[in-house]
C-alpha positions as CSV (number, residue, x, y, z in Angstrom):
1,X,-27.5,-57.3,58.4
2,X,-24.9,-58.0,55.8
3,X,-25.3,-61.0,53.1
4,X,-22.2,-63.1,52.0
5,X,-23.0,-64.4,48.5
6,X,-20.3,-67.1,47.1
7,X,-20.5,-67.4,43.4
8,X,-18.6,-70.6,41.9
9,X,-17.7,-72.1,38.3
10,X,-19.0,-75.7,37.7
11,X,-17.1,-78.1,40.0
12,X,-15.3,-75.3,41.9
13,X,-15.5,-75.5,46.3
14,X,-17.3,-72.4,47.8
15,X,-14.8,-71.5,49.7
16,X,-12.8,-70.8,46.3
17,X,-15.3,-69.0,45.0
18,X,-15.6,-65.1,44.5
19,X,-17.1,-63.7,47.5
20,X,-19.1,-60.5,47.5
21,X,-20.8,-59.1,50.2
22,X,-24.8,-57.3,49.6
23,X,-26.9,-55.3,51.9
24,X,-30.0,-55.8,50.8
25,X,-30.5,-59.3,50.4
26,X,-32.2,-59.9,53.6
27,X,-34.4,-62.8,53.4
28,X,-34.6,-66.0,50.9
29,X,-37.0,-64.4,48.2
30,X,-34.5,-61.5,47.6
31,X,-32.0,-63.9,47.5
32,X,-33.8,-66.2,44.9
33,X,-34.6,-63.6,42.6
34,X,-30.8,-62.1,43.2
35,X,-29.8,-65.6,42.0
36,X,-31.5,-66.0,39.1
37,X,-30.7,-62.4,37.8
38,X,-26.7,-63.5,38.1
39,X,-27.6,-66.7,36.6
40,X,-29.0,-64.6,33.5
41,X,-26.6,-62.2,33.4
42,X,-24.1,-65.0,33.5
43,X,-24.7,-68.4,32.8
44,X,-21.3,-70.0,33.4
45,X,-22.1,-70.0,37.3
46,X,-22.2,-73.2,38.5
47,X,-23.6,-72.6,41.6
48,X,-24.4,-69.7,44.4
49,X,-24.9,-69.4,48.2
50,X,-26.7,-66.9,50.0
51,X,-24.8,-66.4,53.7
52,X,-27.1,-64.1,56.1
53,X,-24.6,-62.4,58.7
54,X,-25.8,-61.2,62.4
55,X,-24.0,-58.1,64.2
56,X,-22.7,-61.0,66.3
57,X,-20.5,-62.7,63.9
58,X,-23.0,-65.6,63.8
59,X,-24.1,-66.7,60.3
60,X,-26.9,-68.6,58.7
61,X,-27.3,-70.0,55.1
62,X,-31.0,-68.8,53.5
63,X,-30.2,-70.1,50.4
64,X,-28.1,-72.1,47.8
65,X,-28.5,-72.7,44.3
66,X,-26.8,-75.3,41.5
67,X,-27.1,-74.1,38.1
68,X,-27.4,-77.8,36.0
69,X,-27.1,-75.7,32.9
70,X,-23.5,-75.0,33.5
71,X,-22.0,-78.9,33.7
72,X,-23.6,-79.3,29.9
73,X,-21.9,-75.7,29.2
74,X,-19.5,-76.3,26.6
75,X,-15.8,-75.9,27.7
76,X,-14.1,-72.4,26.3
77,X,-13.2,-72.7,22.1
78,X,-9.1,-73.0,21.6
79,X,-7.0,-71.6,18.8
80,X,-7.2,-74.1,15.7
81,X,-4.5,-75.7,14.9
82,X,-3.7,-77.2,18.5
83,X,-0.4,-76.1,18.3
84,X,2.1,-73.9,20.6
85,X,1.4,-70.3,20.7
86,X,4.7,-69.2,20.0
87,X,6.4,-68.8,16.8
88,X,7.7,-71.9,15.5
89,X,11.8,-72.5,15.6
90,X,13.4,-73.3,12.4
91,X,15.9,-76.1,13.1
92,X,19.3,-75.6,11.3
93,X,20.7,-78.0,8.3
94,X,23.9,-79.9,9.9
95,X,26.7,-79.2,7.3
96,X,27.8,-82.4,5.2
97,X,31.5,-84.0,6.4
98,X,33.8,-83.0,3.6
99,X,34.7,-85.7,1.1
100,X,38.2,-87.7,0.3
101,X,38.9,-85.5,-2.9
102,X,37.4,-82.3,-1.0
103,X,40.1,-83.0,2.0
104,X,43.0,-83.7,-0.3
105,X,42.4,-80.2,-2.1
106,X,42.1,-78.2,1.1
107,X,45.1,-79.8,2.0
108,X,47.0,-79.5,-1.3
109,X,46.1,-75.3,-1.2
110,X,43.5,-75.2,-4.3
């Protein structure tokens, strides 16, 4: 018998979770203490589903698990600064309109 395990982020649908399948998780107890090894090894599960699979295509959940301590997780650190990423554009000067005594010179060939 093959086991379908379905390993989601905090507020994430099983079926968009990462699926894996495991041969020997056979029976709820291995599947508990598979669980709570994942959840150690990474806490940012939200929750897991054990999925026992017959030869016949048939299929029975043994065992489901929410881990609480994954809502309260804090949400991943930013860059300080809040800004964009990118490297900031320097905006050009706009050149200042010629004056009268400017215009008359250009004009006159100084």
């Amino acid at each position: 018998m093959t086991c379908e395990i379905y390993i989601c982020k905090p507020g994430q649908p099983l079926k968009e979770g990462r699926m894996e399948m495991n041969h020997d998780v056979t029976c709820k107890e291995e599947a508990i203490s598979d669980a709570e090894r994942r959840i150690k090894m990474s806490p940012s599960i939200g929750k897991i589903a054990y999925y026992l699979l017959s030869d016949s295509g048939s299929f029975r959940c043994i065992y489901t698990h929410n881990n609480e301590a994954a809502a309260k997780a804090a949400p991943p650190k930013r860059r300080s600064g809040g800004g964009p990423s990118g490297p900031v554009r320097v905006k050009k000067k706009k050149k200042k309109p010629k004056g009268l005594l400017a215009k008359l010179k250009a004009w006159a060939g100084e």
